[in-house]
N, C-alpha and C positions, 0 to 999 in steps of 0.2 A: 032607344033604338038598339036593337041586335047588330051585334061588328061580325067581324071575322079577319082572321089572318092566312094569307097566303103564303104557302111554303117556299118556292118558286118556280121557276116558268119551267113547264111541263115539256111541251113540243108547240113547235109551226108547221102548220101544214103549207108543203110547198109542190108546186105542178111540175112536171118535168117531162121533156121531150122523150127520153131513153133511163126508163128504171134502172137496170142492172149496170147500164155506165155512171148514171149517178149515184147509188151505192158503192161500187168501186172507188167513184172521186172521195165521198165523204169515208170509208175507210182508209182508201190511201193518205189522202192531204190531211184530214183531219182527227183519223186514230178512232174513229165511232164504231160501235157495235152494231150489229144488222140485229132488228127482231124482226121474224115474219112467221107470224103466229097461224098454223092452219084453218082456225076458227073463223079467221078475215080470208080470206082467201088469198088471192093473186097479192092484192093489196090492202091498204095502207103497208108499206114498210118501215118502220121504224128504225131511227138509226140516232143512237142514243151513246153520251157521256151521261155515265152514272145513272138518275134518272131525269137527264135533260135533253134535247135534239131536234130533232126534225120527222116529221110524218112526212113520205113520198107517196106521190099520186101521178098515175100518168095524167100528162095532157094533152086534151084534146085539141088538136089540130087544126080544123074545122073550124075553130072559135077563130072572130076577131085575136089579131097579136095587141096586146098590152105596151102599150110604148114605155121603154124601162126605165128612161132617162123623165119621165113623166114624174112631178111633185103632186100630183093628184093624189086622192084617194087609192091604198094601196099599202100593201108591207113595204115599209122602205127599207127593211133590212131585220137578223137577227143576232144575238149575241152570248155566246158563251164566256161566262170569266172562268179566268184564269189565275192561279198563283203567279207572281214575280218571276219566278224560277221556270214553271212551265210557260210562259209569254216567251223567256229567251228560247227556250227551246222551239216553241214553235217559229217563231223566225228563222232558227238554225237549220230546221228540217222545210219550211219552203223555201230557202234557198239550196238547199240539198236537190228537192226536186222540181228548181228552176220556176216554182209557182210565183206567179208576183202579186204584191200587195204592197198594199199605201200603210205607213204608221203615221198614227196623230197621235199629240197630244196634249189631251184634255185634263190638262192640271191634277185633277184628282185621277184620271187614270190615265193610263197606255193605251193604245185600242188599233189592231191589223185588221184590214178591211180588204179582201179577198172575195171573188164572183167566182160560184160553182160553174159547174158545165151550162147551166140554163139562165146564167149572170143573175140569178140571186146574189146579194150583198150579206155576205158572213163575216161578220165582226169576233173579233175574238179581243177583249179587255180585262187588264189588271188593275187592282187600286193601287197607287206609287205613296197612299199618307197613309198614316194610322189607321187602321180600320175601326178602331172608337172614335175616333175624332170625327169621320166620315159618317158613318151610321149610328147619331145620334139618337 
């Protein structure tokens, strides 16, 4: 059987009320780069750490609302890691700008869990053990 390895996670495409406010959000709160490449048009916008992030898309209005609190079928959320050191910081900087978020933690990691402008769930997680020990 042919295998193959994954680098990691590319982008989530996520629906959004207001493109340019949520571009904004994820610039401001979370330090992301905007691509929006003319070839695509209007959209997808990309908004990317390094090469990881999120594809925005407007949404349609008109559609049934998604109930967000719903365990159904559905993104229950996405996740960016983080170093130790950038984890403190990002705590430091949404309480700079009064953003709130919940910390847990899950033994092997840290993990702040913050709703964009459209209550997407943005996790942001560091490993707190060895990273050999972890990823066997």
């Amino acid at each position: 059987m042919t295998t193959f390895d994954i680098n990691f996670l590319d982008h989530v495409a996520i629906r959004v009320k207001n493109l340019e406010a949520s571009v904004d959000w994820y610039e401001q709160v979370l330090g992301l780069k905007k691509y929006q490449l003319p070839e695509w048009g209007e959209f997808p916008i990309f908004m990317l750490s390094n090469k990881t992030g999120v594809a925005i898309f407007p949404a349609n209005a008109m559609d049934p609302k998604i109930n967000s609190a719903s365990r159904n079928v559905k993104i229950d959320h996405f996740a960016f890691n983080l170093t130790s050191e950038n984890f403190r910081k990002a705590k430091k900087r949404f309480e700079e700008l009064g953003v709130p978020y919940e910390f847990q933690d899950h033994f092997y990691f840290h993990s702040i869990y913050l709703k964009d402008l459209d209550g997407h769930t943005v996790e942001l997680t560091a490993l707190v053990v060895d990273e050999a020990s972890f990823y066997k």
